[in-house]
Residue, then its C-alpha position, 0 to 999 in steps of 0.5 A: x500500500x503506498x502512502x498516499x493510500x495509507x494517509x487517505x485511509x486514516x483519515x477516512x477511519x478517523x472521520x467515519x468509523x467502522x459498523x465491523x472489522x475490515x481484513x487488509x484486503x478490504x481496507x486496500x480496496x477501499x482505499x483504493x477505490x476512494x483515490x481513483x473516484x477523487x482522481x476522476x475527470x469524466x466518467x461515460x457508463x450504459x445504465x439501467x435503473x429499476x425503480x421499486x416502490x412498495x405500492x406499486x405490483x410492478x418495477x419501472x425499469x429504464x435504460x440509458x446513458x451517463x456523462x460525468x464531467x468533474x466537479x459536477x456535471x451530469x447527464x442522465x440520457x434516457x432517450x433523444x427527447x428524454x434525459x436529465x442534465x446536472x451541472x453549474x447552472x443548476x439541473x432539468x429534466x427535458x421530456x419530449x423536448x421540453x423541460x418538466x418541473x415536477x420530473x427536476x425537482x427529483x432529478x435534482x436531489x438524487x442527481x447530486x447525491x449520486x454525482x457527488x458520491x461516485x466521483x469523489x467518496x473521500x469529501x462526500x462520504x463525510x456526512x455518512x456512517x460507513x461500512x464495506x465489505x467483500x462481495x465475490x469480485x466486488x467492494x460493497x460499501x454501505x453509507x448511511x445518512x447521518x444528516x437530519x436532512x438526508x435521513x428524511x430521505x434516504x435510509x441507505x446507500x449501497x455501492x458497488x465497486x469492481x476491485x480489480x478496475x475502482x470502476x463504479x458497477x451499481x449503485x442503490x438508494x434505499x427508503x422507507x418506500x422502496x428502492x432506486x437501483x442503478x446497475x452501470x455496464x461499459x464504464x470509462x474513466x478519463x475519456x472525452x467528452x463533449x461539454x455541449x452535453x451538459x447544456 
């Protein structure tokens, strides 16, 4: 382990605090995984989101694409006429070709949430209690809110990172009435992009 990871790793158990013990492995892992989501630049991924909510007999499951651009912007393409965009000047949802109030208003809270936590866990994972553990070939980490303000909205949030390659695999936001599962496929770190996507 290297020092820099050795460092990022104290300071990250000094401010969280562990639920259960880690092995080595895990505690590379970790490390690991943080330095590479601090690093990142841009992030492109194919997704599918399945929606699950205790009123419904049904999933609503979706399909699409992500752009990631550090710091903060993000673009959640759903269709040609239907996506979701997050950056400086703030966020909006566009459906068949106009912007929808109610579908932002959501958008924006998850957006940034997501965002914030897959492109850079050392700062944002401060407002969370932590645990990971080893999962077959992945690191599953498991933040829960410790905010008054987001525990309102958010019991849980449950990360999956592919350990041989730090890459972002899933991602999971967990309440009371239902969950939002968004497994990510073709992730790519530090490629082009282009800026007009986030206009």
């Amino acid at each position: 382990m290297t020092g820099k990871r050795i460092f990022i790793l104290a300071l990250l158990t000094l401010a969280f605090g562990w639920a259960h013990a880690q092995t080595p492995g895990e505690k590379e892992a970790f490390a690991r995984i943080v330095s590479s989501t601090t690093g990142m630049k841009t992030m492109t991924a194919d997704f599918v989101e399945t929606k699950h909510l205790q009123m419904l007999e049904e999933d609503a499951v979706q399909s699409g694409k992500l752009w990631y651009k550090a710091p903060s912007s993000m673009r959640w393409e759903y269709a040609r006429d239907f996506y979701g965009v997050l950056s400086t000047r703030g966020a909006y949802m566009v459906r068949g070709g106009k912007r929808d109030g109610a579908l932002t208003r959501g958008f924006s809270q998850t957006g940034k949430m997501v965002t914030g936590l897959i492109s850079n866990l050392s700062d944002n994972l401060k407002d969370y209690k932590v645990s990971y553990v080893k999962d077959g070939k992945d690191l599953k980490i498991t933040a829960v809110p410790t905010s008054p303000r987001m525990k309102g909205m958010v019991d849980s949030v449950v990360m999956k990172f592919d350990i041989a390659t730090s890459l972002i695999k899933s991602f999971e936001i967990r309440n009371n009435a239902g969950y939002t599962l968004i497994t990510f496929s073709n992730v790519k770190k530090d490629s082009e992009i282009d800026p007009q996507l986030f206009n």
